[in-house]
PDB file of N, CA, C and O in Angstrom:
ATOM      1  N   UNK A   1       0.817  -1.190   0.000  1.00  0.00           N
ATOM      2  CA  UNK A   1       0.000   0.000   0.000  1.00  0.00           C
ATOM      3  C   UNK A   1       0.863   1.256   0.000  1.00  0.00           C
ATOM      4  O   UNK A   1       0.500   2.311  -0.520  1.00  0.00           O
ATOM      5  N   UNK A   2       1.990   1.079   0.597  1.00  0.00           N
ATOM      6  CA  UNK A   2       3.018   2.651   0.864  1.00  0.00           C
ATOM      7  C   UNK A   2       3.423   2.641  -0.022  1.00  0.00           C
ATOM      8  O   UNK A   2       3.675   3.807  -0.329  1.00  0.00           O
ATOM      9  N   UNK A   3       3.799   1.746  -1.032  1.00  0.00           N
ATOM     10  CA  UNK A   3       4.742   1.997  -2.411  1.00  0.00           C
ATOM     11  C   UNK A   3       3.256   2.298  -3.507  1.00  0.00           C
ATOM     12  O   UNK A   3       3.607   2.806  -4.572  1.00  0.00           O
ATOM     13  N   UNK A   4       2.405   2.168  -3.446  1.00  0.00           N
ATOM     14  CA  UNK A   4       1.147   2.459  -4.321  1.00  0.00           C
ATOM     15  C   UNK A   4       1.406   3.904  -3.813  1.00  0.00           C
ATOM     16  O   UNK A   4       2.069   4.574  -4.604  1.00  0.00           O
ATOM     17  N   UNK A   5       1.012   4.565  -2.612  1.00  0.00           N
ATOM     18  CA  UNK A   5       1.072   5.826  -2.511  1.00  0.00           C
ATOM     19  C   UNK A   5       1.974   6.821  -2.767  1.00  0.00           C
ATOM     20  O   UNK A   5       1.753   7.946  -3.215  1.00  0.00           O
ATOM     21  N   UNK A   6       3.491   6.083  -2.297  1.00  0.00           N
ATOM     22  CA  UNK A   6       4.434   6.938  -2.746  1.00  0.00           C
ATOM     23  C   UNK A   6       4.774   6.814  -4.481  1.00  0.00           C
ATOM     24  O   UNK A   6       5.767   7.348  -4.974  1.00  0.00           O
ATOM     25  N   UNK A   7       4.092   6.275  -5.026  1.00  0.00           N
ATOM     26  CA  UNK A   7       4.373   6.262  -6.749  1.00  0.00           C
ATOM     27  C   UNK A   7       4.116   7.426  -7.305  1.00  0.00           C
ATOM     28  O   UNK A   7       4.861   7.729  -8.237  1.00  0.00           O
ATOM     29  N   UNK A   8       3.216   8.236  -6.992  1.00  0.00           N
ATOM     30  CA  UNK A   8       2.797   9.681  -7.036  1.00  0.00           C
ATOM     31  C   UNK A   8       4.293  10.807  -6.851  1.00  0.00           C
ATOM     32  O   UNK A   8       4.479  11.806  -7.547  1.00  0.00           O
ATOM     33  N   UNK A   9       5.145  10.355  -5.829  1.00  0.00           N
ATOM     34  CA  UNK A   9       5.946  11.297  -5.799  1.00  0.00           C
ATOM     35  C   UNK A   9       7.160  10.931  -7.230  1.00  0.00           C
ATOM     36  O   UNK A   9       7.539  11.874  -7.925  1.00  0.00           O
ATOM     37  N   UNK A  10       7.550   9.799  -7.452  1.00  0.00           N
ATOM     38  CA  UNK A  10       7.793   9.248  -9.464  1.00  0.00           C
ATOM     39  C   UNK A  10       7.218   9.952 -10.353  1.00  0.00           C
ATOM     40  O   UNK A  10       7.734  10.887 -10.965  1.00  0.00           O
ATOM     41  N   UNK A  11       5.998   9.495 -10.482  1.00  0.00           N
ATOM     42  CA  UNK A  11       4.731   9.727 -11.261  1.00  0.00           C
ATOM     43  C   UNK A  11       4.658  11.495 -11.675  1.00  0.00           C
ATOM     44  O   UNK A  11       4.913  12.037 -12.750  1.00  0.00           O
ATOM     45  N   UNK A  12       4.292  11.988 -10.606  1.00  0.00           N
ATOM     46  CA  UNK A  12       3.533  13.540 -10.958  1.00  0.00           C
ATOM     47  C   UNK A  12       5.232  14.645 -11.488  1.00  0.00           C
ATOM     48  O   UNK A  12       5.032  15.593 -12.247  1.00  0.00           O
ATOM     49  N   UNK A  13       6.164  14.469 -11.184  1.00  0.00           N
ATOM     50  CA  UNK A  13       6.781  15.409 -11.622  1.00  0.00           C
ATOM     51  C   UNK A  13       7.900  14.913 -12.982  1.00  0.00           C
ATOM     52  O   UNK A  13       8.998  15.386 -13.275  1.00  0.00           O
ATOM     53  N   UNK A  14       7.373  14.153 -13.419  1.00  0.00           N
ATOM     54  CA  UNK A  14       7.527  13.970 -15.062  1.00  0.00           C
ATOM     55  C   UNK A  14       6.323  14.156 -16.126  1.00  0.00           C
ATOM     56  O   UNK A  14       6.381  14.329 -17.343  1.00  0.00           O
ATOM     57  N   UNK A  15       5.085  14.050 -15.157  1.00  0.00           N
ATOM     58  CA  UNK A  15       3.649  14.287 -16.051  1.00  0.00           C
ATOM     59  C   UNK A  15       4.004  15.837 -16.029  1.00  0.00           C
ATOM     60  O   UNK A  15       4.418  16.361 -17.064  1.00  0.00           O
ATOM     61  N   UNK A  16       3.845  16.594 -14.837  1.00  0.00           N
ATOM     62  CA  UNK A  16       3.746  17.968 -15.203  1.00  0.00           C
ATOM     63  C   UNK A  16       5.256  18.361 -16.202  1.00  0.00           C
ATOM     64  O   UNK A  16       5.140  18.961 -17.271  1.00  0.00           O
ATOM     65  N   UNK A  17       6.254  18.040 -15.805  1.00  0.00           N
ATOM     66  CA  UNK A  17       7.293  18.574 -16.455  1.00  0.00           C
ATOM     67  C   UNK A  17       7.179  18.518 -18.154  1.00  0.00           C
ATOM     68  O   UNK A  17       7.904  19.256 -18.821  1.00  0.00           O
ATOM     69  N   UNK A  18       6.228  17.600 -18.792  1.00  0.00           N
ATOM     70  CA  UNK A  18       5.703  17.602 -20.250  1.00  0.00           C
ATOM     71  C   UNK A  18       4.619  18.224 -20.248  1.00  0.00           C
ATOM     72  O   UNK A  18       4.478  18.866 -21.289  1.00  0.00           O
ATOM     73  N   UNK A  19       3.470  18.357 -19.267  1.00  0.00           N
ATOM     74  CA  UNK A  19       2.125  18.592 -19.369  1.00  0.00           C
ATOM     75  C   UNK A  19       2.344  20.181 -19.670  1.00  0.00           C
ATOM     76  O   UNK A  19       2.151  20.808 -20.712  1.00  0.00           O
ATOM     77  N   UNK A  20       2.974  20.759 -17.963  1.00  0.00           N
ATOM     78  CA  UNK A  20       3.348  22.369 -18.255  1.00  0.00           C
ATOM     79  C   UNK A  20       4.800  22.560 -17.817  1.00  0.00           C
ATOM     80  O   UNK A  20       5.315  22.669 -16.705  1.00  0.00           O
ATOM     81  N   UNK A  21       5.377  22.564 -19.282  1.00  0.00           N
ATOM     82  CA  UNK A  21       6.454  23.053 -19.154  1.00  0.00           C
ATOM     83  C   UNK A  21       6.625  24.031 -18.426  1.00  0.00           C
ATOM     84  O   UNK A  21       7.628  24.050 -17.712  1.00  0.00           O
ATOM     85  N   UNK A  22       5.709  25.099 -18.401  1.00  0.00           N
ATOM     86  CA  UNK A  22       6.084  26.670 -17.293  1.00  0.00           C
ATOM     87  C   UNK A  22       6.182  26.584 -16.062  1.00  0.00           C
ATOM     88  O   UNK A  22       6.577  27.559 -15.423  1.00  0.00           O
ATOM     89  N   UNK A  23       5.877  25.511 -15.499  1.00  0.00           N
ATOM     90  CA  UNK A  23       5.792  24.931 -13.978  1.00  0.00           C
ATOM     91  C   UNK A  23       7.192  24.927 -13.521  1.00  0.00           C
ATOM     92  O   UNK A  23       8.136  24.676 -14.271  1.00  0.00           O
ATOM     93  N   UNK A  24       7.329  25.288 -11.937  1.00  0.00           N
ATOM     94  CA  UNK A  24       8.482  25.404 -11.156  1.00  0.00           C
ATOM     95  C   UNK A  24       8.251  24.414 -11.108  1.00  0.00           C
ATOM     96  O   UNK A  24       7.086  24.029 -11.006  1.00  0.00           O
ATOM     97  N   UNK A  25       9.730  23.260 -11.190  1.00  0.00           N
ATOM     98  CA  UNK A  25       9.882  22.261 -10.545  1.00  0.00           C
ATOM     99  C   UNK A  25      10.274  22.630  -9.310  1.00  0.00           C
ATOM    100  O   UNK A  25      10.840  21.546  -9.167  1.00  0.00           O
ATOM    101  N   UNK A  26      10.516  23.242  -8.160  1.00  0.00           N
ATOM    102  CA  UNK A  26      10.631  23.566  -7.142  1.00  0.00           C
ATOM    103  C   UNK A  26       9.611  23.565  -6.607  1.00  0.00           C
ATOM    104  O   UNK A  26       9.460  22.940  -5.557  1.00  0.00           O
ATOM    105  N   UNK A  27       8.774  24.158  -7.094  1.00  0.00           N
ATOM    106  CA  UNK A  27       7.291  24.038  -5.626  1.00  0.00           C
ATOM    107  C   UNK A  27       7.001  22.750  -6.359  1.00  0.00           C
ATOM    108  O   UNK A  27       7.929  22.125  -5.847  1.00  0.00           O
ATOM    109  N   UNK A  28       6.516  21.998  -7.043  1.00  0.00           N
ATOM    110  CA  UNK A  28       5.985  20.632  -7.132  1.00  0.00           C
ATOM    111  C   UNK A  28       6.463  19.514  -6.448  1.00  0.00           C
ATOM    112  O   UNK A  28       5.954  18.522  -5.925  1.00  0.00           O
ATOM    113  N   UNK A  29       8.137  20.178  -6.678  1.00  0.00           N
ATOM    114  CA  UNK A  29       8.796  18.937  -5.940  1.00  0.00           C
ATOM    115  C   UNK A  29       8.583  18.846  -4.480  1.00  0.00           C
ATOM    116  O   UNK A  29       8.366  17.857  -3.780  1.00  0.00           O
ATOM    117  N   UNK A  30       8.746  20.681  -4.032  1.00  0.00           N
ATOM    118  CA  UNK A  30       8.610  21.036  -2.433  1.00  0.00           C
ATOM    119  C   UNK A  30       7.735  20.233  -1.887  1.00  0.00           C
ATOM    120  O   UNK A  30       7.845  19.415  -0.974  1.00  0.00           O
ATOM    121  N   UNK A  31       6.475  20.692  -2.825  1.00  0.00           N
ATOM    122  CA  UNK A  31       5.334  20.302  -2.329  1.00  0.00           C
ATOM    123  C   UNK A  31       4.705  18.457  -2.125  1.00  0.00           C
ATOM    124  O   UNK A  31       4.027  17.940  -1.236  1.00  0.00           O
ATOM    125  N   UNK A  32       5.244  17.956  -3.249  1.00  0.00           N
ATOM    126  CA  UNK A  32       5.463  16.635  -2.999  1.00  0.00           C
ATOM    127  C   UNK A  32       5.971  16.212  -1.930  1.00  0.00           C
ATOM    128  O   UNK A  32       5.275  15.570  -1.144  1.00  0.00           O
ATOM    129  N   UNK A  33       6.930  16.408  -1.742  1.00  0.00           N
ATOM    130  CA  UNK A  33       7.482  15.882  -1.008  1.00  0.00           C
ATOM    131  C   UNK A  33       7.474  16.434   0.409  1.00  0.00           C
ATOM    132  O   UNK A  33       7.681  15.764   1.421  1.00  0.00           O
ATOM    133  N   UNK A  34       7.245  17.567   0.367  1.00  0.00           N
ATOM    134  CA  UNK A  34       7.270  18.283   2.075  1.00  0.00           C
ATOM    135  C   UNK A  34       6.091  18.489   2.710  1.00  0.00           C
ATOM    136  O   UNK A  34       6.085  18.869   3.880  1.00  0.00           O
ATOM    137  N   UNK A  35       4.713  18.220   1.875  1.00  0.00           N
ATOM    138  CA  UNK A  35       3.708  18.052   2.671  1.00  0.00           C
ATOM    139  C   UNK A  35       3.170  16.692   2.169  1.00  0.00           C
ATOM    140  O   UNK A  35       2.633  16.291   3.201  1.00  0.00           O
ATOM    141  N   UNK A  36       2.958  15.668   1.191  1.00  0.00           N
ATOM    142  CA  UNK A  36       2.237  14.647   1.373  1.00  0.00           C
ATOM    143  C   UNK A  36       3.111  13.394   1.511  1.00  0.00           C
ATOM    144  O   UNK A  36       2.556  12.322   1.270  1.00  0.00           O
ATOM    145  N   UNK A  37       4.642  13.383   1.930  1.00  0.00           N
ATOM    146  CA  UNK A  37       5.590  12.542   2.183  1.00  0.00           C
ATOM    147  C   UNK A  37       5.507  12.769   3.973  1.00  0.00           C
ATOM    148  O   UNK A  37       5.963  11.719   4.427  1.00  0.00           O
ATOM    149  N   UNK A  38       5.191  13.519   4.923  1.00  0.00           N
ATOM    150  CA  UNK A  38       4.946  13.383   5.829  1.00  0.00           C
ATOM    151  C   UNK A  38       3.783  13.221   6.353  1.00  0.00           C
ATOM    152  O   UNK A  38       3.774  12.726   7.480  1.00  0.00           O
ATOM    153  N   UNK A  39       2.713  13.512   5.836  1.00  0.00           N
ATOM    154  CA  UNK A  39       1.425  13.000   5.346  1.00  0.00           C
ATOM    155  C   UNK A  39       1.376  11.346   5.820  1.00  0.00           C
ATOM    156  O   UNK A  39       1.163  10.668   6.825  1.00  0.00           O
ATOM    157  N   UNK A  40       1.670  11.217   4.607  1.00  0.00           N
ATOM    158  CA  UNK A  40       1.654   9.610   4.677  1.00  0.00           C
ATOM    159  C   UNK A  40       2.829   8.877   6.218  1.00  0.00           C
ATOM    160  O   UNK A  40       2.716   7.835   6.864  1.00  0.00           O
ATOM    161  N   UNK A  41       3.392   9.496   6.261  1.00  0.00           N
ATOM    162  CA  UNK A  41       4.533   8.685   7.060  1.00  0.00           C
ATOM    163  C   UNK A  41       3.333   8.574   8.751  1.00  0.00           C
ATOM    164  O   UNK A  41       2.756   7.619   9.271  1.00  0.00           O
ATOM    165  N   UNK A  42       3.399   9.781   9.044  1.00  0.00           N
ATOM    166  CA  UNK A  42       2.262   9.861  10.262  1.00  0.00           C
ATOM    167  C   UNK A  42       1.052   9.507   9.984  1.00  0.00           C
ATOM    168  O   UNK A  42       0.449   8.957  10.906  1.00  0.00           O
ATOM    169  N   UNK A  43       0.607   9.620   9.191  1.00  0.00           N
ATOM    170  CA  UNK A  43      -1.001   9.142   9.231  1.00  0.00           C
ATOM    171  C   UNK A  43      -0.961   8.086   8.389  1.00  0.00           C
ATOM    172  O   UNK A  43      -1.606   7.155   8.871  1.00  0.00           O
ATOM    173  N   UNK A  44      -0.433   7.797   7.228  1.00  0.00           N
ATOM    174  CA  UNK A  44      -0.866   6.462   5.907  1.00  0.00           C
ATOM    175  C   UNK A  44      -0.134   5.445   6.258  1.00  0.00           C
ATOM    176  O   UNK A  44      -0.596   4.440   5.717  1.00  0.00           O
ATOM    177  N   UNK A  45       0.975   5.151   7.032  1.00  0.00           N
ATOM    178  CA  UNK A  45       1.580   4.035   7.409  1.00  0.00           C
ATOM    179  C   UNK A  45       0.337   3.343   8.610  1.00  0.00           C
ATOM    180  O   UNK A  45      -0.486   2.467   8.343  1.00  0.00           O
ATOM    181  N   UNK A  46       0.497   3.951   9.769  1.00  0.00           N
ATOM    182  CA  UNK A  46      -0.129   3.600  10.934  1.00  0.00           C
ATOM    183  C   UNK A  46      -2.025   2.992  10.336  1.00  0.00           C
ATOM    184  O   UNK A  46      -2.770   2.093  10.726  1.00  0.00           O
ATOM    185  N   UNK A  47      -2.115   3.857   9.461  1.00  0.00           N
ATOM    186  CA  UNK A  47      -3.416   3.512   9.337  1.00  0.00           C
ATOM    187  C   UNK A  47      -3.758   2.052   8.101  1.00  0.00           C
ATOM    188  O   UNK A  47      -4.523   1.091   8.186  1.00  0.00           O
ATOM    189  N   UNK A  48      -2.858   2.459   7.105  1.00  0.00           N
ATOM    190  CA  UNK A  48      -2.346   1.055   6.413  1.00  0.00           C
ATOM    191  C   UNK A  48      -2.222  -0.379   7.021  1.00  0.00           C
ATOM    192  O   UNK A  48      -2.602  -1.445   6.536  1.00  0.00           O
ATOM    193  N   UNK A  49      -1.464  -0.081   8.446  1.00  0.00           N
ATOM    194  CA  UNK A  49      -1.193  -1.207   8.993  1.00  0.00           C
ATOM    195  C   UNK A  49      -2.344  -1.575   9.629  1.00  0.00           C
ATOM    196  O   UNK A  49      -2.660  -2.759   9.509  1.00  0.00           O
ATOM    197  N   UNK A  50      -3.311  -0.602  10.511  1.00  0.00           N
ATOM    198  CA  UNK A  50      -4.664  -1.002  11.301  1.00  0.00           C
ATOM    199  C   UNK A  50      -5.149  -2.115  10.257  1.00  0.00           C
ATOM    200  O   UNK A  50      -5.174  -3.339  10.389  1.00  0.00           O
ATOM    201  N   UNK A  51      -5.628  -1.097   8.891  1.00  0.00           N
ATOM    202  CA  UNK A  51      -6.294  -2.082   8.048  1.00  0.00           C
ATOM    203  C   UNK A  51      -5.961  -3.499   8.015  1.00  0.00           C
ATOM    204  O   UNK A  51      -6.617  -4.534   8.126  1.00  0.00           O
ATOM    205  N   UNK A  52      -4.504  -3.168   7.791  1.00  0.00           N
ATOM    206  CA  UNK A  52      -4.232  -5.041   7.072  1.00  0.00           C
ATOM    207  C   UNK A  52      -4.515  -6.029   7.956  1.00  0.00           C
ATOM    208  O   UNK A  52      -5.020  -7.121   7.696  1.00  0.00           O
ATOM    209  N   UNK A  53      -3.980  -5.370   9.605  1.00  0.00           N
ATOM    210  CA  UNK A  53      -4.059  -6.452  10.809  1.00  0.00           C
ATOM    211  C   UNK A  53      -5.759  -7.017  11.112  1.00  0.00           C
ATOM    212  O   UNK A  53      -6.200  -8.164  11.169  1.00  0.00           O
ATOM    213  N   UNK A  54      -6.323  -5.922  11.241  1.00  0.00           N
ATOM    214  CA  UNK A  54      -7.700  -5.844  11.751  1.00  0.00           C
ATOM    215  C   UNK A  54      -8.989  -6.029  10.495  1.00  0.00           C
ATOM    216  O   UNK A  54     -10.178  -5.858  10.767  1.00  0.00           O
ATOM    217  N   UNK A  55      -8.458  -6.427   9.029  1.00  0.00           N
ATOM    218  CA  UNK A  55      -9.687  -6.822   7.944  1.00  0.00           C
ATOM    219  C   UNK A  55      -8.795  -7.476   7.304  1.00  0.00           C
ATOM    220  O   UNK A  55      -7.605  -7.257   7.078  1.00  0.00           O
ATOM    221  N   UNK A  56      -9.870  -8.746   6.894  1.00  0.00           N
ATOM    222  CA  UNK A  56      -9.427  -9.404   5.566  1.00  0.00           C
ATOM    223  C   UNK A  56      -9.787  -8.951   4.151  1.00  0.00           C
ATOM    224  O   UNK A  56     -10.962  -8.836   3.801  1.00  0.00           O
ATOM    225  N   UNK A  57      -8.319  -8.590   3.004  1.00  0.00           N
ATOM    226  CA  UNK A  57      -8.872  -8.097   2.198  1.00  0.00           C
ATOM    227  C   UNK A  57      -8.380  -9.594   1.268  1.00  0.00           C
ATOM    228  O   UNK A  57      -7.843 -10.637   1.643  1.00  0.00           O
ATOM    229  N   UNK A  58      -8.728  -9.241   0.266  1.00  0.00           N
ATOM    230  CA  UNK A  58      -8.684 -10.092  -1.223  1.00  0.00           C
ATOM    231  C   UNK A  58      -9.302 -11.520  -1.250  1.00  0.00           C
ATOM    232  O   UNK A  58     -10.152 -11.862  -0.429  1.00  0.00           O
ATOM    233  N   UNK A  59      -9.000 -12.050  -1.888  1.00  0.00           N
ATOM    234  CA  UNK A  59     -10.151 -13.469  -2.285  1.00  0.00           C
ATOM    235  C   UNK A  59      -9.393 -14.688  -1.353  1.00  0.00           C
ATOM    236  O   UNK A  59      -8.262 -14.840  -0.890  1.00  0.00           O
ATOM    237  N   UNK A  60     -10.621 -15.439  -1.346  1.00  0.00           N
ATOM    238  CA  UNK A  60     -10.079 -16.816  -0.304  1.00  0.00           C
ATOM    239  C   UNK A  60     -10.790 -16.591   0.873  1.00  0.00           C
ATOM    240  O   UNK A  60     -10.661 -17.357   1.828  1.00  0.00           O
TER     241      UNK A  60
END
């Protein structure tokens, strides 16, 4: 689940860097990374893990 989420920080700053060229890569990157990389660390890990322990997901 953490590597699904963190694929976004890969992902989004090669889409924009073709999408809009006029874009600072500086705030995209900032922003990637300095607010939804701690994001996830405090809240998407801990809560990732509740899930997996406490529900069964997929078939079987």
């Amino acid at each position: 689940m953490v590597l699904s989420a963190s694929a976004s920080y890969i992902l989004v700053p090669a889409v924009l860097r073709y999408a809009i060229p006029e874009a600072n890569p500086a705030i995209y990157f900032g922003l990637s990374l300095g607010v939804t990389f701690p994001i996830n660390i405090l809240i998407g890990i801990p809560t990732y893990t509740y899930l997996a322990q406490n529900f069964k997901f997929g078939g079987g």
